[in-house]
Backbone as a ProteinNet text record, in pm:
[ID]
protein_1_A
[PRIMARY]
XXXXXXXXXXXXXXXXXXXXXXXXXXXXXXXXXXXXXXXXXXXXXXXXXXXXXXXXXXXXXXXXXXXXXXXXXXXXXXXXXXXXXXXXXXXXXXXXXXXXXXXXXXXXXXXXXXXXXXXXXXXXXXXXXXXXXXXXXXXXXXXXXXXXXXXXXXXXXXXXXXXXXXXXXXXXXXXXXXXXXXXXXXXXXXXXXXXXXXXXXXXXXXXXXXXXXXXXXXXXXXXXXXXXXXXXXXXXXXXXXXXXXXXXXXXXXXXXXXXXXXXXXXXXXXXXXXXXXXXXXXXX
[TERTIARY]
85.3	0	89.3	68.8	114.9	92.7	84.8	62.3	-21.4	4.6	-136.3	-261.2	-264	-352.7	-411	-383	-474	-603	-675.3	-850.4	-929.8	-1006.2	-1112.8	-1178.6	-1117.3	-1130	-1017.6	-913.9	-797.7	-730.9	-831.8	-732.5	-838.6	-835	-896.2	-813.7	-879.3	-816.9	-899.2	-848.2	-874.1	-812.1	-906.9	-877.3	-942.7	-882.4	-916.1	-975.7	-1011.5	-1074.1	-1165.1	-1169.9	-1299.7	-1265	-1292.5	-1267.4	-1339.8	-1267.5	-1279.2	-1317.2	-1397.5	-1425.3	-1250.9	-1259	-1120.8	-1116.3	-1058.6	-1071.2	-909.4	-908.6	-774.1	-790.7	-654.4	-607.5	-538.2	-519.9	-445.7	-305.2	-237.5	-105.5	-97.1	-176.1	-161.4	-131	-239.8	-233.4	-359.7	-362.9	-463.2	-521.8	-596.2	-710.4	-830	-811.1	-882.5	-888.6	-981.9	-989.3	-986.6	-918.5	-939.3	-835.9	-949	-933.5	-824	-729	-639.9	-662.7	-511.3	-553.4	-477	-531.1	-424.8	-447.4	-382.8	-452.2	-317.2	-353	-211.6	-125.7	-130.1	-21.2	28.9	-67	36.3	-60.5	42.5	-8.4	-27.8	9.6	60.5	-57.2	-95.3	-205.6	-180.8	-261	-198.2	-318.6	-273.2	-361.4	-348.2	-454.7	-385.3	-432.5	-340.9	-377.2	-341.8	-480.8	-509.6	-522.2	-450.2	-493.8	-622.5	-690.6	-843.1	-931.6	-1080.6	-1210.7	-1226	-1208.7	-1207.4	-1359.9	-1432.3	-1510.6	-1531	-1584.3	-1517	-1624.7	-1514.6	-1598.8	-1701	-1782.7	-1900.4	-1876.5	-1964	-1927.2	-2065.7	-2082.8	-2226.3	-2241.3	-2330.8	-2366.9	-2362.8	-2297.4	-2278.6	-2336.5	-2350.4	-2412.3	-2491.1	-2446.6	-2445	-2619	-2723.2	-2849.6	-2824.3	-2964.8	-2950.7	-2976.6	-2909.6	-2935.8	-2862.6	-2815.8	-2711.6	-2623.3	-2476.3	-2409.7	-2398.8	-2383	-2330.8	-2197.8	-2213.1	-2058.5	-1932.9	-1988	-1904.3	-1955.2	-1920.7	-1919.4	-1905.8	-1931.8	-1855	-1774.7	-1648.9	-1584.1	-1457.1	-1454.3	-1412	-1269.6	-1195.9	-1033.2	-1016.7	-906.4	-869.1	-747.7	-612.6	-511.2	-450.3	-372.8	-291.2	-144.2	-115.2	65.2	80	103.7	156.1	310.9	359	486.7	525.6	341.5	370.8	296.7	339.3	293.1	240.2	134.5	39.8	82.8	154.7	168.9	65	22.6	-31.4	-194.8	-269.6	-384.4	-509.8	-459.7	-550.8	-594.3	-770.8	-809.8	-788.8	-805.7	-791	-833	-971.8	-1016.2	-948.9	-924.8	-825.5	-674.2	-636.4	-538.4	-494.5	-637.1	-666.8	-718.5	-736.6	-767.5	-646.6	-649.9	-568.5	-458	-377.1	-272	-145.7	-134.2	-45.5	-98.7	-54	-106.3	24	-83.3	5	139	89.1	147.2	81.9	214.2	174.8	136.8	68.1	32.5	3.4	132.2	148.4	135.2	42.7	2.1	129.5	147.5	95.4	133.6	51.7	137.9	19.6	58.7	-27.1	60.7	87	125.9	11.9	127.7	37.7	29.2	-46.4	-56	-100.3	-21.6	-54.5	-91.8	-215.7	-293.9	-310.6	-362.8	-385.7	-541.7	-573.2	-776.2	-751.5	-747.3	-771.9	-885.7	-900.1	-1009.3	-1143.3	-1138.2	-1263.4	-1344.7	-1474.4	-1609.3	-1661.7	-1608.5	-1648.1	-1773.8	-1886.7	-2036.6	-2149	-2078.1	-2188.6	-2182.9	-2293.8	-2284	-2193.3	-2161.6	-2042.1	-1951.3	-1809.6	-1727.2	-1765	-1686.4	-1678.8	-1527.5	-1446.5	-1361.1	-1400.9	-1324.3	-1281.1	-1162	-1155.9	-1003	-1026.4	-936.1	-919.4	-851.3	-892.6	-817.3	-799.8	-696.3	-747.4	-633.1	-696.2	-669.8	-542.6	-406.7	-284.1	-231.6	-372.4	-325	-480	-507	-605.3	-588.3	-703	-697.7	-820.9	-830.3	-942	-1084.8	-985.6	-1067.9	-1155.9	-1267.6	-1307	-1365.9	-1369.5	-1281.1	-1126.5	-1050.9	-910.2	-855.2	-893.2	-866.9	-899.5	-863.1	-874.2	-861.5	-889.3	-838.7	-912	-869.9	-892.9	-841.3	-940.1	-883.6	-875.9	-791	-777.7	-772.7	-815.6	-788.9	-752	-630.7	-557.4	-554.6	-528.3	-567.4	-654.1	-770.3	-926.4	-958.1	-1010.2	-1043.6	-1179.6	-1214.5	-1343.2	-1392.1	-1319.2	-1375.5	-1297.2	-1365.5	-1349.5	-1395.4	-1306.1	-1377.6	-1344.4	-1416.2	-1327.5	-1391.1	-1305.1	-1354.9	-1232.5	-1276.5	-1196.2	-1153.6	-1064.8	-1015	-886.5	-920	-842	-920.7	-1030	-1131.7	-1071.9	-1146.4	-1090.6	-1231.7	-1180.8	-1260.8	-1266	-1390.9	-1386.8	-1433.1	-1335.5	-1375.6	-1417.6	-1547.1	-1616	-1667.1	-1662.4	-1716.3	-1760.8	-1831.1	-1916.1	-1834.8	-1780.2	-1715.4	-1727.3	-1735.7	-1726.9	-1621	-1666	-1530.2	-1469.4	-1533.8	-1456.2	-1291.1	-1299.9	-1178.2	-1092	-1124.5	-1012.7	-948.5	-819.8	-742.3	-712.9	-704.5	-687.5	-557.5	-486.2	-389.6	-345.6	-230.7	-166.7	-284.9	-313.3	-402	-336	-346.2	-276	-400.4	-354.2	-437.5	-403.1	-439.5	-360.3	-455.6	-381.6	-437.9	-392.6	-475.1	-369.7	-440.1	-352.4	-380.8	-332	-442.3	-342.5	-337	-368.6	-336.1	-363.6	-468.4	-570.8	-678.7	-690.8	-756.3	-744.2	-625.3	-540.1	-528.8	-535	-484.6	-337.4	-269.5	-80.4	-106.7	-106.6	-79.5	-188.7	-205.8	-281.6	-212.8	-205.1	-168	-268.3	-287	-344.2	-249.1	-344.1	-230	-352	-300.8	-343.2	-331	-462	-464.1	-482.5	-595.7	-596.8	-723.6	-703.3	-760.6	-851.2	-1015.1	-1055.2	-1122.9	-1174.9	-1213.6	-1315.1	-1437.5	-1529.8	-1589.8	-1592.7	-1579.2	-1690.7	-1708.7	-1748.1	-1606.2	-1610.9	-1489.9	-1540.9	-1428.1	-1507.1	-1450.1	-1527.9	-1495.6	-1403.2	-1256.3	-1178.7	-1042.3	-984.5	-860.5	-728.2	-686.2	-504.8	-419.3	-343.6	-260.1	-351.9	-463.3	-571.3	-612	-607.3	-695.8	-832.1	-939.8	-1038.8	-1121.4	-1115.7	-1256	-1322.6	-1465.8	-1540.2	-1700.8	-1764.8	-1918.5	-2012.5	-2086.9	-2231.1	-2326.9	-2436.9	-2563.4	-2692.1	-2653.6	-2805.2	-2899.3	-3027.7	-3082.7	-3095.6	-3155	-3139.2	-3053.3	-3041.3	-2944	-2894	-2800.9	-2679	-2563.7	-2608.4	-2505.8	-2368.6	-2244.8	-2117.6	-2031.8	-1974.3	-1874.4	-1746.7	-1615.8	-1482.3	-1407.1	-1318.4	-1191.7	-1108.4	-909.5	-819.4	-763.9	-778.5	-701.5	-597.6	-478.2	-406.3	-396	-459.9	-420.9	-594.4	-597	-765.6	-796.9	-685.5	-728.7	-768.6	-907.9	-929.4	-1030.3	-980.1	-1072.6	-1165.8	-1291.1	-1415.2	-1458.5	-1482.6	-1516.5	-1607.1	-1694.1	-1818.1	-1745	-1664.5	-1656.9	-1694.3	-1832.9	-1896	-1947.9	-1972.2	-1924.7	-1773.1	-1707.6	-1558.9	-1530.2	-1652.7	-1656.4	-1706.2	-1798.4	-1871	-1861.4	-1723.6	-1653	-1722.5	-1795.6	-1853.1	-1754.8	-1752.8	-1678.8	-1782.5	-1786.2	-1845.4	-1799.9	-1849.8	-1815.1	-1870.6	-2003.9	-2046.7	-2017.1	-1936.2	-1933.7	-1860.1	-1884.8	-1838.8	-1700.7	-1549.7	-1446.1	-1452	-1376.1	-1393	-1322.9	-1232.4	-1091.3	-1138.8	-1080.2	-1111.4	-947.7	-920.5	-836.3	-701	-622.7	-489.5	-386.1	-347.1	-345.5	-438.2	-548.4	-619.5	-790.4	-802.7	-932.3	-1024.4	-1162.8	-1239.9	-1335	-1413.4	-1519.4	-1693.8	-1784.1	-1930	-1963.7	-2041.5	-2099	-2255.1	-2280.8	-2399.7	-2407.8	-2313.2	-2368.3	-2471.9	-2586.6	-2746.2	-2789.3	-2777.3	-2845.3	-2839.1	-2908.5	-2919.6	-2803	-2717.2	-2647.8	-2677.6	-2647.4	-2669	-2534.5	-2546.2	-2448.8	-2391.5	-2268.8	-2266.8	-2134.3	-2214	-2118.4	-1980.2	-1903.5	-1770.6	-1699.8
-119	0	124.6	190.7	341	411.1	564.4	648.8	687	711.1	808.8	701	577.2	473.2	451.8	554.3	540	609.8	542.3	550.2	461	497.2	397.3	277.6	289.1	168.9	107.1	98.8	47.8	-29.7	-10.8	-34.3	-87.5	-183.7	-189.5	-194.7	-106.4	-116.8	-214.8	-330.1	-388.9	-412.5	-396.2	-350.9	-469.9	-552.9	-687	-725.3	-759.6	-860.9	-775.4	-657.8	-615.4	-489.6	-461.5	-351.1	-194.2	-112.8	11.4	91.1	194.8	281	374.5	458.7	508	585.3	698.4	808.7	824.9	844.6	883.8	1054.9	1078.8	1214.1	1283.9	1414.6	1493.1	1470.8	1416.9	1390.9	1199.4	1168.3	1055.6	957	1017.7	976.9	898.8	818.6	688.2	762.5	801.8	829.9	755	694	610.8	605.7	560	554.6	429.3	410.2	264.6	277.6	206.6	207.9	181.9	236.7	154.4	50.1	-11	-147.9	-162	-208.5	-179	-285.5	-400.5	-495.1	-549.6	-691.1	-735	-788.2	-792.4	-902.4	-756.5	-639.6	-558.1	-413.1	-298.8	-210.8	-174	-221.6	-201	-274.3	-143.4	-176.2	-171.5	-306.2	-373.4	-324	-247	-244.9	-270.6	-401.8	-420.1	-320.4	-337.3	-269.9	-337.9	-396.6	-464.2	-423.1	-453.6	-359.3	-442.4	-424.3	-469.9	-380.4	-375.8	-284.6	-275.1	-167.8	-127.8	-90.5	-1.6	76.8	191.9	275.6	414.4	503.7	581.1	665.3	767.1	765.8	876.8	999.1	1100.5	1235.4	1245.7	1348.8	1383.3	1521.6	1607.5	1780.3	1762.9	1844.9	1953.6	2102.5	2106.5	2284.7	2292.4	2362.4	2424.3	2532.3	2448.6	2534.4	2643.8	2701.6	2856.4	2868.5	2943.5	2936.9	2963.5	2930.6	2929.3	2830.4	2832.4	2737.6	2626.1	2558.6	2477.1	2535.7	2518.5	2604.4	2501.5	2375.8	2218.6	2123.3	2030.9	1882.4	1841.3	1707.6	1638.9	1542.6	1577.5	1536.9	1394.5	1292.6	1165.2	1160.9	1189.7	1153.5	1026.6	963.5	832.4	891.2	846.6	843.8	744.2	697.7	508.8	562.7	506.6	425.4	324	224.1	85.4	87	80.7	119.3	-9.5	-69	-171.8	-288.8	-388	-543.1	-546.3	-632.1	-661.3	-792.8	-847.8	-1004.5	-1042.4	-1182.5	-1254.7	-1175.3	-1248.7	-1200.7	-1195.8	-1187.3	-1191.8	-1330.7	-1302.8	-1491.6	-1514	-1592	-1639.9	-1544.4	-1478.9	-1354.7	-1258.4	-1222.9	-1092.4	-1103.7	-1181.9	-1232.3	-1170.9	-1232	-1223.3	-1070.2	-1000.9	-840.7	-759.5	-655.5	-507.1	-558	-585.5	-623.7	-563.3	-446.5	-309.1	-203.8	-154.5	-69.7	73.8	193.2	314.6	348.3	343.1	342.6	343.9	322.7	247.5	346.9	352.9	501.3	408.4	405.8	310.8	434.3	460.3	575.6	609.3	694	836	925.4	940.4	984.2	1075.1	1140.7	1234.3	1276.3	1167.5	1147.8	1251.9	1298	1414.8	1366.4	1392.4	1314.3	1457.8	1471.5	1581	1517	1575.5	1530.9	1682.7	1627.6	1747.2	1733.4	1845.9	1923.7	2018	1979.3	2073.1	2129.7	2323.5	2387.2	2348.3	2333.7	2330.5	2449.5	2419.7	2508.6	2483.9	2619.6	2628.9	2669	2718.8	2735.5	2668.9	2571.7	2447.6	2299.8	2288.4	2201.9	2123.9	2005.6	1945.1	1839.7	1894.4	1791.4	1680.6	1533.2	1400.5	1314.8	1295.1	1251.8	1109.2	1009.8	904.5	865.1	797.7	700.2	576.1	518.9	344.4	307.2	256	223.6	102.7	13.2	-104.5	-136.9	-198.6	-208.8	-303.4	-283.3	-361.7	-456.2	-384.8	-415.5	-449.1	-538.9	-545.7	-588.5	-523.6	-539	-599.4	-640.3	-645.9	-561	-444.9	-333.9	-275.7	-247.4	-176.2	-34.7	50.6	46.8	43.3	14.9	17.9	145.7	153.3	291.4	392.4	468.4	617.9	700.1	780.2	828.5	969.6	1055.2	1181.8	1242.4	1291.2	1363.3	1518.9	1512.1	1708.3	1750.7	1835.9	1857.2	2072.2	2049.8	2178.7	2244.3	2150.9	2206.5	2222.8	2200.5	2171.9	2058.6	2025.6	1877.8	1860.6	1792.2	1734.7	1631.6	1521.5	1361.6	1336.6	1272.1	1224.8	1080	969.6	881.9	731.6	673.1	546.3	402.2	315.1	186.1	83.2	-77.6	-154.1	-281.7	-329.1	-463.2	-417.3	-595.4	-587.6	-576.7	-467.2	-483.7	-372.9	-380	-256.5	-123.6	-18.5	62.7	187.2	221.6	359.4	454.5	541.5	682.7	782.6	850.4	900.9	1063.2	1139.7	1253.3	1376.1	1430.5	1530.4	1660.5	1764.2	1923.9	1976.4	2115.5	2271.9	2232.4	2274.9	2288.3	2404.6	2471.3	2616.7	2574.3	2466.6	2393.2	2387.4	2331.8	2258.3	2368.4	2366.4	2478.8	2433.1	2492.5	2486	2407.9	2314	2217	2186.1	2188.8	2085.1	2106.7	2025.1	1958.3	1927.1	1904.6	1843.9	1754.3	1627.2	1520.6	1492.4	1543.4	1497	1379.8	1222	1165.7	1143.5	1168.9	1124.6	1038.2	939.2	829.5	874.1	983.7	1018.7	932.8	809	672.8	736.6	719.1	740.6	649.2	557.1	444.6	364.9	410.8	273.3	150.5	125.1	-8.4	19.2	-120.3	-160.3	-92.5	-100.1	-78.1	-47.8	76.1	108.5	127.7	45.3	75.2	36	128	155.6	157.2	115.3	129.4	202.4	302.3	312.4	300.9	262.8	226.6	292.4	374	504.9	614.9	751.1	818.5	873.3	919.7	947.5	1104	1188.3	1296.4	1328.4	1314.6	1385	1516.9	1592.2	1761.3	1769.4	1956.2	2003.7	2062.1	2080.5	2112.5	2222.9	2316.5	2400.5	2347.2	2386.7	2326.3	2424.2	2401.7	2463	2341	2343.2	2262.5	2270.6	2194.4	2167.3	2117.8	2164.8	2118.6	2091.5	2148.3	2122.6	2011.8	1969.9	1825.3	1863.5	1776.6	1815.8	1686	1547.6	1482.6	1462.8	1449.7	1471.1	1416.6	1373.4	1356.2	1422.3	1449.4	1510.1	1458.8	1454.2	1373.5	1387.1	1527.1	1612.6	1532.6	1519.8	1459.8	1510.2	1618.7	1672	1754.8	1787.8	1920.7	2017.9	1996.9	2070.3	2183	2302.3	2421.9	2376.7	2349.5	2365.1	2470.4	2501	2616.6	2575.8	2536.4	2501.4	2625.1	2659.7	2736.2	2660.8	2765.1	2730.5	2652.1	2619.5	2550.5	2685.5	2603.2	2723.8	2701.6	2640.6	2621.5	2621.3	2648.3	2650.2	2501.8	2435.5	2289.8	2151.3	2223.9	2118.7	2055.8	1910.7	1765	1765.6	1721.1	1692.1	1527.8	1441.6	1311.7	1244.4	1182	1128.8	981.4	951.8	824.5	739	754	750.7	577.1	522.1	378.9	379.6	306.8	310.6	199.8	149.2	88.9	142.5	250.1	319.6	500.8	528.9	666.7	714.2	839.4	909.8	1079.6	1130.9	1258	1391.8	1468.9	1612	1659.9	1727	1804.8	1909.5	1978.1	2091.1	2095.1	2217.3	2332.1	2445.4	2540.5	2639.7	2700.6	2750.8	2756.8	2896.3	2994.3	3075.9	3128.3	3274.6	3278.8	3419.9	3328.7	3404.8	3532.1	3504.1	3589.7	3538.7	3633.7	3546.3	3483.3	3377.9	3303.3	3187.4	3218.4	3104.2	3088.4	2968.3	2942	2859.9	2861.4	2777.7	2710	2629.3	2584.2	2591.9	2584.5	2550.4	2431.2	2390.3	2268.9	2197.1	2105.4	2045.5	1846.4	1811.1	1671.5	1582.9	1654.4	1578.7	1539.5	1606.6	1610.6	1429.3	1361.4	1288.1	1279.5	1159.4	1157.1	1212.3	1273.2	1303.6	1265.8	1146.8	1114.7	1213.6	1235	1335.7	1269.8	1313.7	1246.6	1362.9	1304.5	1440.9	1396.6
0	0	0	-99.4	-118.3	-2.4	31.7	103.4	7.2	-82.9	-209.9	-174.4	-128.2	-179	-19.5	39	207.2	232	190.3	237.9	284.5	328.7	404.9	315.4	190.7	76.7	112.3	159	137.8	263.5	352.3	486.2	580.6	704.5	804.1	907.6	1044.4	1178.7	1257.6	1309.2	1432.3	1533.9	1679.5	1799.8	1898	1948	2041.6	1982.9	1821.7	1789.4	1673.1	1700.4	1626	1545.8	1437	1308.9	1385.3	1412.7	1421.1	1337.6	1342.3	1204.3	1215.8	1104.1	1090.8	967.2	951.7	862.4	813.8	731.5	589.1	703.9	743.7	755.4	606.1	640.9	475	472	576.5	554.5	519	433.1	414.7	564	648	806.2	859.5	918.4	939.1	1078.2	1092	1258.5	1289.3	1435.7	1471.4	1651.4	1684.7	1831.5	1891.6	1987.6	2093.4	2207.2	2291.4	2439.1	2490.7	2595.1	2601.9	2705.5	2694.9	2784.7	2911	3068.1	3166.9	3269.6	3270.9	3339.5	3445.9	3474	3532.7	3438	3330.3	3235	3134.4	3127.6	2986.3	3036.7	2977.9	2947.5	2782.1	2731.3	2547.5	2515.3	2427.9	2342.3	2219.1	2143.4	2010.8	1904.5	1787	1702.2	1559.4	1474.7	1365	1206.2	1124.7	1008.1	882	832	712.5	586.4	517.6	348.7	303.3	336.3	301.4	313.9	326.2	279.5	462.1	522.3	643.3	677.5	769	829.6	825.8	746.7	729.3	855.5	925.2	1026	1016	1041	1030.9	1047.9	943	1017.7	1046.4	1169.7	1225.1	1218.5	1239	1226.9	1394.4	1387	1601.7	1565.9	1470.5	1480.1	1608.4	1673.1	1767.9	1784.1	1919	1937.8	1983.5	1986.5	2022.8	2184.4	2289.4	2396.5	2435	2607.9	2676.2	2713.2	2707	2711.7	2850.6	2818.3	2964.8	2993.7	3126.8	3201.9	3228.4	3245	3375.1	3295.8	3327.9	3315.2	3451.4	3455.3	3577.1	3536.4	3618	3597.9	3696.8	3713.6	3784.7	3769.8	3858.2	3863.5	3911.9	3944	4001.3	3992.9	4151.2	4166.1	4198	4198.5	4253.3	4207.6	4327.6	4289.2	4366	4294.7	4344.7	4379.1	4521.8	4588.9	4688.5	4761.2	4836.1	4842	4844.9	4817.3	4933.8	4934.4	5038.2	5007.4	5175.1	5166.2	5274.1	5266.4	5388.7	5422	5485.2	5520.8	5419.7	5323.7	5222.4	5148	5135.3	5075.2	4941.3	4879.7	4740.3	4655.1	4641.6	4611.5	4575	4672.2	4714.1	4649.5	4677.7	4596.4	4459.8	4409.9	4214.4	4237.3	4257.4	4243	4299.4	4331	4392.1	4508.7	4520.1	4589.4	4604.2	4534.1	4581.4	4593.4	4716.4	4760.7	4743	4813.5	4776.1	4911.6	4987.2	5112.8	5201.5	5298.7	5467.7	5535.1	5647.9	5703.3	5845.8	5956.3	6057.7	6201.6	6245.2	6358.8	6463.3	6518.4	6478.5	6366	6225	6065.8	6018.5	5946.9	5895.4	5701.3	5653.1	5527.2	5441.1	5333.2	5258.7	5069.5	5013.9	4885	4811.6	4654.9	4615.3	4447	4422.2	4300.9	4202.5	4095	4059.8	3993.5	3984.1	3961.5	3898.8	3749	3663.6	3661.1	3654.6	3611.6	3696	3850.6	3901.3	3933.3	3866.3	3870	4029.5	4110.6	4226.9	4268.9	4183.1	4220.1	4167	4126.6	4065.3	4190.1	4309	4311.4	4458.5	4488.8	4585.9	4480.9	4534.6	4490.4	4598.2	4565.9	4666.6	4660.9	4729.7	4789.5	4845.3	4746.4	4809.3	4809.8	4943.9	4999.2	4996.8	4940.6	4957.8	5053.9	5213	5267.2	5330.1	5391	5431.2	5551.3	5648.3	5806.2	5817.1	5842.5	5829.2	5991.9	6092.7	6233.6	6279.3	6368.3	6480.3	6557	6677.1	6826.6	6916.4	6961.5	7041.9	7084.6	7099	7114.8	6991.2	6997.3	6819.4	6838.3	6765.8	6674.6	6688.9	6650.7	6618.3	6531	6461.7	6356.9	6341.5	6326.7	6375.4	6234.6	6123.4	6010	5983.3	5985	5913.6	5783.5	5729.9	5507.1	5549.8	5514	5494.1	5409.3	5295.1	5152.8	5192.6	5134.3	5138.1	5274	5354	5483.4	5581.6	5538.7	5575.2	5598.8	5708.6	5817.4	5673.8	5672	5611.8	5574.2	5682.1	5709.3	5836.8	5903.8	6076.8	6024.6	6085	6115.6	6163.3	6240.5	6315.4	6251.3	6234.9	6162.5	6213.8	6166.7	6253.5	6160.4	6187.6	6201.3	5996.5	5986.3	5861.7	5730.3	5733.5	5615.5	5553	5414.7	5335	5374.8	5378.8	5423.8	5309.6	5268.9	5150.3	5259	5277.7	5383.3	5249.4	5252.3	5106.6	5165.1	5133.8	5168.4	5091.8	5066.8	5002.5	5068.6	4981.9	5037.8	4932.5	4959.6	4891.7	4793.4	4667.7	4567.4	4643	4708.9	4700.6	4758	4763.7	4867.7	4747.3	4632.1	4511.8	4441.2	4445.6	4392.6	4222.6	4135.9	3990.1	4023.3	3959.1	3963.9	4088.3	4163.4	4264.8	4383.3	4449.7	4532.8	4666.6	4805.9	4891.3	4999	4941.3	5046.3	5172.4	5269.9	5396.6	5455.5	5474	5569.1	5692.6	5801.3	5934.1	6000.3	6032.1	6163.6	6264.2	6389.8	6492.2	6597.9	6607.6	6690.9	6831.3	6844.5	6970.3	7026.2	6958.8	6966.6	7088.3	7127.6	7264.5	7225.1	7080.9	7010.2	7006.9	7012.6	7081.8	6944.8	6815	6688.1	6588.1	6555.8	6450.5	6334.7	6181.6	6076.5	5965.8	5902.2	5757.2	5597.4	5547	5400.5	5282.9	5221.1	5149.1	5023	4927.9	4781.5	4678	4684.3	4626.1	4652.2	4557.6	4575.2	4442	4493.9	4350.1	4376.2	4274.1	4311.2	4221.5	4277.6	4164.8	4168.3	4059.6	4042.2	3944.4	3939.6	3817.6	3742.8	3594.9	3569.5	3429.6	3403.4	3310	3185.2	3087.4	2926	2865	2936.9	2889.8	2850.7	2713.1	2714.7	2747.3	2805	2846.2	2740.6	2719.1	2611.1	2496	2468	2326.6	2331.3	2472.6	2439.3	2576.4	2509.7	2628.9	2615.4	2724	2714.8	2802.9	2768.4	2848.8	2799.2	2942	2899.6	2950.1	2838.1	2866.1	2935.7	3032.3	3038	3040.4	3029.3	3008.6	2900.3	2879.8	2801.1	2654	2616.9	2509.6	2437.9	2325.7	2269.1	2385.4	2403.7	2485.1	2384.9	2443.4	2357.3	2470.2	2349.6	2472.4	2409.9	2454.7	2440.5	2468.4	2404.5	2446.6	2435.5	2538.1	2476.4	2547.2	2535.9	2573.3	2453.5	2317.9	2253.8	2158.1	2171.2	2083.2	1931.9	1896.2	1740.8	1670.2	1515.5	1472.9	1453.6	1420.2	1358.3	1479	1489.1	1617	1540.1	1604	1560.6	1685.9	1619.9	1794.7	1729.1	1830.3	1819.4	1952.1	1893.3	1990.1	2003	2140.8	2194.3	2244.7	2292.8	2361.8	2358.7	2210.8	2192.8	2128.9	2166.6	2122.9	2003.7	1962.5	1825.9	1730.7	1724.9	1665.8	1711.9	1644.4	1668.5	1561.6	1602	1480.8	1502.2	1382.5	1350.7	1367.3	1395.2	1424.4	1334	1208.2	1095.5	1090.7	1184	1144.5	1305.7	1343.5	1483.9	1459.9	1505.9	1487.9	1566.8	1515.3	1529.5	1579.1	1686.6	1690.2	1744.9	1668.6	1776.3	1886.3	1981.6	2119.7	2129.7	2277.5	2296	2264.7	2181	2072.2	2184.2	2189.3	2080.8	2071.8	2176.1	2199.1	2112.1	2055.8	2010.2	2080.9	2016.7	2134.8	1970.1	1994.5	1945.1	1988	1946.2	1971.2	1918	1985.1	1879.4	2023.7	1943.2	2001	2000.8	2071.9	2106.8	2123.5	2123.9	2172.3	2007.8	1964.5	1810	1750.1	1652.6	1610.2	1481.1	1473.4	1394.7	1237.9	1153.6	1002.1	921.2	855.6	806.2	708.7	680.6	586	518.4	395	226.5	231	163.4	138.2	31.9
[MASK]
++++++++++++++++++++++++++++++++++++++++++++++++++++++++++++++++++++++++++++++++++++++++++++++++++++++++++++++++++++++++++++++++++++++++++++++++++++++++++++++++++++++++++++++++++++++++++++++++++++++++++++++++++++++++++++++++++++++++++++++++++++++++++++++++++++++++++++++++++++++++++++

């Protein structure tokens, strides 16, 4: 296969088994979407490319309704680092699932974890904070554990729980708390319990927000769930040549061909467009 000879006549992408739709770029460049993959055996994700009669990707109309824009999304972080092996104690189960953990947090500690929260919309709403944590010591006495979340300084989970179970400490707070990028998680075990030994380990951390429809480095994803035609408004991208794509099934990637491009303050551009709308296939 040529480079002159790359079109959606000419080529198929498959992804774990199954043909992807996929569009001819102008630099004689192949674009396509799929998931990546992150398990216990690989992170590398394998994708093949067949000179055969492929899937060709859809384009859809986003023209953009008349109204007012949406401001946020919501938006779901997840944090993890795997640093420590969890030996012993655990059943067969347990075993076959999550078995490194982030760190040890052995009382009296007040360990600090710094994440980052892009662009949080502070008057829409409660962010929620969860911890993965799970009990490394028990005592007789219950509770045994003792754990408090501080986010930037601010107490805003208390709470006592026991033995060697895994425990989600979850809490509802003010965005007004989440600072635009670096974050500081404080957990402390201040070992007050009168257990010989209180230790915790933690696994990870997740954060759910509103976030504004603005892009980082020109990339922005995100889901809608409002039910009908939704006006969105993007800025923050620095360049005009922005691609928009509905992922939403990751076998059936359709293309956005009608939204409107629009340069904001130099050097930055933004887009409009409308996600709710019913697909319209469009010929080119």
């Amino acid at each position: 296969m040529t480079a002159d000879g790359i079109t959606p006549e000419t080529f198929r992408v498959v992804h774990l088994g199954e043909t992807v739709p996929a569009e001819a770029g102008p630099e004689n460049d192949i674009r396509f979407y799929a998931q990546t993959v992150d398990n216990e055996f690989t992170g590398t994700n394998v994708c093949w490319l067949y000179q055969e009669k492929g899937e060709t990707m859809v384009r859809t109309d986003g023209e953009p309704p008349e109204g007012d824009a949406a401001t946020s999304f919501g938006e779901s972080l997840s944090f993890e680092e795997n640093h420590q092996l969890w030996e012993g104690r655990l059943s067969f189960e347990e075993k076959e699932g999550d078995y490194w953990y982030w760190s040890r947090i052995h009382a009296p500690a007040a360990p600090k974890y710094s994440v980052n929260i892009p662009l949080p919309v502070r008057d829409e709403g409660d962010a929620v904070i969860r911890v993965w944590l799970r009990g490394r010591s028990d005592a007789p006495l219950s509770p045994d554990h003792h754990t408090r979340i501080s986010l930037n300084g601010t107490l805003i989970s208390d709470e006592h729980w026991d033995g060697f179970t895994e425990h989600i400490q979850e809490v509802g707070f003010s965005p007004d708390l989440l600072l635009n990028g670096s974050n500081t998680i404080t957990i402390e075990s201040p070992g007050d319990t009168e257990a010989t030994v209180d230790e915790v380990w933690l696994n990870r951390i997740a954060v759910a927000y509103r976030r504004a429809f603005v892009a980082t480095e020109d990339h922005l994803r995100f889901t809608v769930t409002d039910p009908g035609p939704v006006r969105i408004e993007i800025s923050g991208f620095t360049q005009a040549g922005i691609l928009l794509y509905d992922i939403t099934d990751p076998y059936q990637v359709t293309r956005f061909s009608s939204f409107l491009t629009a340069r904001l303050t130099r050097p930055r551009s933004g887009i409009r467009f409308c996600p709710g709308r019913l697909p319209k296939p469009i010929t080119s």
